[in-house]
VEXLO-815934 format. One record per residue (C-alpha): x, y, z; residue in three letters. Coordinates in steps of 0.2 Angstrom, whole numbers, plus 5000, padded with zeros to 4 digits. Each point is the difference from the previous one (the first is absolute). Example, Ala and Ser with C-alpha at 12.3 -4.5 7.8 and 13.67 -1.06 7.14 Angstrom:
2
506249785039Ala 500650174997Ser 
# end
This chain:
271
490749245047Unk 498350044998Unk 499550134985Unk 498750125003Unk 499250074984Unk 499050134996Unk 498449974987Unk 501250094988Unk 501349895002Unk 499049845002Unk 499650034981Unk 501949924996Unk 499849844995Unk 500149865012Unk 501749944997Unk 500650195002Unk 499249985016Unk 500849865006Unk 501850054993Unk 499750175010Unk 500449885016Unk 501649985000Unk 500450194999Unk 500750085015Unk 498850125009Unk 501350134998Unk 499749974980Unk 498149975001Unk 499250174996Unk 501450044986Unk 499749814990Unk 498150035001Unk 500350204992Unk 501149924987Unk 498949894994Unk 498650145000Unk 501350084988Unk 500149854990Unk 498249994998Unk 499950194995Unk 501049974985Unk 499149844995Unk 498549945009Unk 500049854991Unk 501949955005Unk 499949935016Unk 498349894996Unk 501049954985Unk 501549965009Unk 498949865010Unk 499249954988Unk 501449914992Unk 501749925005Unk 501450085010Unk 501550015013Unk 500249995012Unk 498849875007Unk 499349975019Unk 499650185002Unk 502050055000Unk 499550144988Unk 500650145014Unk 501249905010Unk 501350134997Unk 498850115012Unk 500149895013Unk 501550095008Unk 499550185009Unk 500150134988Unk 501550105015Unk 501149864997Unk 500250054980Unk 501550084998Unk 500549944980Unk 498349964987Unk 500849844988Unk 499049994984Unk 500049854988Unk 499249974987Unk 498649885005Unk 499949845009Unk 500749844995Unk 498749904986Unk 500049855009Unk 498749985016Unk 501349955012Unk 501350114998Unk 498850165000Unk 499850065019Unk 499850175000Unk 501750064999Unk 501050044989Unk 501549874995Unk 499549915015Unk 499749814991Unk 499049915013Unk 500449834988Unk 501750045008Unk 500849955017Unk 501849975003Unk 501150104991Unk 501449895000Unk 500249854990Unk 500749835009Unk 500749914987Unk 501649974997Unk 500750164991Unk 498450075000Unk 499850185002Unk 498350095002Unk 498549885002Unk 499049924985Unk 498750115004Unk 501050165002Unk 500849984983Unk 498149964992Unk 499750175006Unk 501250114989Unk 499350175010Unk 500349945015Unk 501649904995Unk 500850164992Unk 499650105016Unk 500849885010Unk 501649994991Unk 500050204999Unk 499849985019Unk 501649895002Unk 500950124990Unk 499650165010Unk 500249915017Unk 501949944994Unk 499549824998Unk 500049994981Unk 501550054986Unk 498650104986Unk 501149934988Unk 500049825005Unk 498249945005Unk 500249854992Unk 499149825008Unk 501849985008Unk 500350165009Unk 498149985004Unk 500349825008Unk 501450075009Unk 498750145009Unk 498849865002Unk 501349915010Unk 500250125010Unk 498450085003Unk 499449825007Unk 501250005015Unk 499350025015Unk 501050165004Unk 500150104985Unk 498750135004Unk 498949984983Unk 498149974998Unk 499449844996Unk 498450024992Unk 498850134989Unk 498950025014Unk 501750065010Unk 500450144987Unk 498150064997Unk 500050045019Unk 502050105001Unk 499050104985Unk 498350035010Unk 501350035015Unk 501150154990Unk 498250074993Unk 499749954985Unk 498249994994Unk 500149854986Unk 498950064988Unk 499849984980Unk 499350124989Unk 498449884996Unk 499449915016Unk 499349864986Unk 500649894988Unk 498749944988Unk 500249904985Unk 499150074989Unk 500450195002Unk 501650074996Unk 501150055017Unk 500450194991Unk 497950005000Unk 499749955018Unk 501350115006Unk 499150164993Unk 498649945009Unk 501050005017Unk 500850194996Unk 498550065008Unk 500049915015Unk 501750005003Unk 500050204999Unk 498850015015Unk 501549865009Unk 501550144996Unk 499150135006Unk 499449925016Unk 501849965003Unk 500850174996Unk 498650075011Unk 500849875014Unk 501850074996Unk 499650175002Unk 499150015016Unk 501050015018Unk 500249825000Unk 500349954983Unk 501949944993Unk 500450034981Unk 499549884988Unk 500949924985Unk 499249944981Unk 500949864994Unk 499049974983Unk 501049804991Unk 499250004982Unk 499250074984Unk 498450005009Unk 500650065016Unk 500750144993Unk 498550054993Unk 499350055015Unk 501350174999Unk 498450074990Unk 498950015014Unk 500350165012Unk 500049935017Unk 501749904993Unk 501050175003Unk 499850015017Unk 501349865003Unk 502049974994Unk 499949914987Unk 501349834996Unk 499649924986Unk 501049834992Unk 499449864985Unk 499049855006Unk 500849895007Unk 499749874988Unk 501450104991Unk 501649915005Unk 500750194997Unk 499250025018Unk 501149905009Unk 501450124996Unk 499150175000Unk 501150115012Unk 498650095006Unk 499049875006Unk 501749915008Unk 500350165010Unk 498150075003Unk 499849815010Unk 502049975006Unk 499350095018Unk 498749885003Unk 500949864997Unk 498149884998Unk 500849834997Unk 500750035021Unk 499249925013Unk 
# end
């Protein structure tokens, strides 16, 4: 798409610019106002920001956008994205190092790559749990081998891939975001995330001003994390039901009950 910008807003750096392409015109005027909002807390942040290193790369920093903003109808926040340049697309827990989610080895269960990524991996399993495929008390690397067994036939009505699950999320509404759009090196992830209260104030209350007009549907918070849950202290957090769990790194999330039952009804890991 092409991005019309205004003198004001050709001031962002260039790489801001760039990022702003991927962004759903839906989403468009709302990004560019958070990032005003950014700037007038700290002018020096953004300029700062590309100065340096971060993630994501190839202008994915707003890929989360890229969906319209009617189709939001849950707001999941992580923490940041993934510290490594191929696994940080833009949205949250979505490792674009991963593919297949299935491993086919010989009594293997998730893939190599799945299991690298212990977010991802834990949500998985916490998946197959709420769905009925998984004992939470047995998710050993048998009963996991068992499922992957399974899962690979030809008719047993489960995803195959990352790419597969990312879209059954964008499908039920969820808007993948995390609570700093960057991962830098060099800065602390509690620091960046402050950074991004600002701009993600002006993102809740575009969306609550969506689910309050005639057309709008109710929207949910679903925060995964310290820092996630830090984002209850800004005001436009209120306007939404709040679920709130661990990260998922935590193998306590696998067999949190709340996050079993608030994903049971959607049942992601279907086809």
């Amino acid at each position: 798409m092409n991005v019309n910008l205004d003198p004001v807003e050709k001031l962002f750096p260039v790489a801001i610019q760039q990022a702003l392409k991927l962004v759903d015109p839906s989403w468009l005027p709302v990004v560019i106002k958070g990032l005003k909002a950014i700037s007038s807390v700290d002018i020096d942040y953004l300029p700062g920001l590309i100065e340096g290193q971060f993630l994501p790369t190839a202008g994915k920093m707003f890929a989360a956008f890229s969906m319209p903003l009617d189709q939001v109808r849950y707001i999941l926040v992580g923490e940041g994205p993934y510290p490594r340049d191929q696994s940080a697309t833009g949205f949250c827990f979505m490792d674009g190092a991963v593919s297949d989610l299935w491993s086919t080895e010989a009594q293997g269960g998730l893939s190599k790559k799945v299991n690298r990524a212990t977010s991802l991996r834990n949500f998985i399993k916490m998946l197959l749990v709420a769905d009925g495929h998984l004992d939470v008390n047995h998710t050993t690397a048998t009963a996991m081998a068992t499922i992957s067994a399974f899962a690979r036939k030809a008719n047993s009505g489960l995803i195959q891939s990352l790419p597969e699950l990312q879209k059954n999320m964008i499908d039920h509404g969820f808007l993948l975001l995390n609570a700093s759009l960057v991962f830098r090196p060099d800065v602390a992830p509690m620091r960046d995330a402050r950074a991004w209260q600002a701009f993600l104030q002006v993102i809740f209350s575009a969306l609550n001003e969506y689910q309050h007009s005639s057309v709008g549907k109710p929207i949910s918070l679903v925060l995964w994390g310290k820092i996630a849950a830090q984002l209850k202290q800004i005001p436009a957090s209120d306007f939404f039901p709040h679920v709130i769990a661990e990260h998922p790194y935590n193998l306590s999330f696998i067999a949190n009950e709340s996050m079993q039952n608030f994903f049971s009804p959607m049942r992601l890991l279907s086809k």
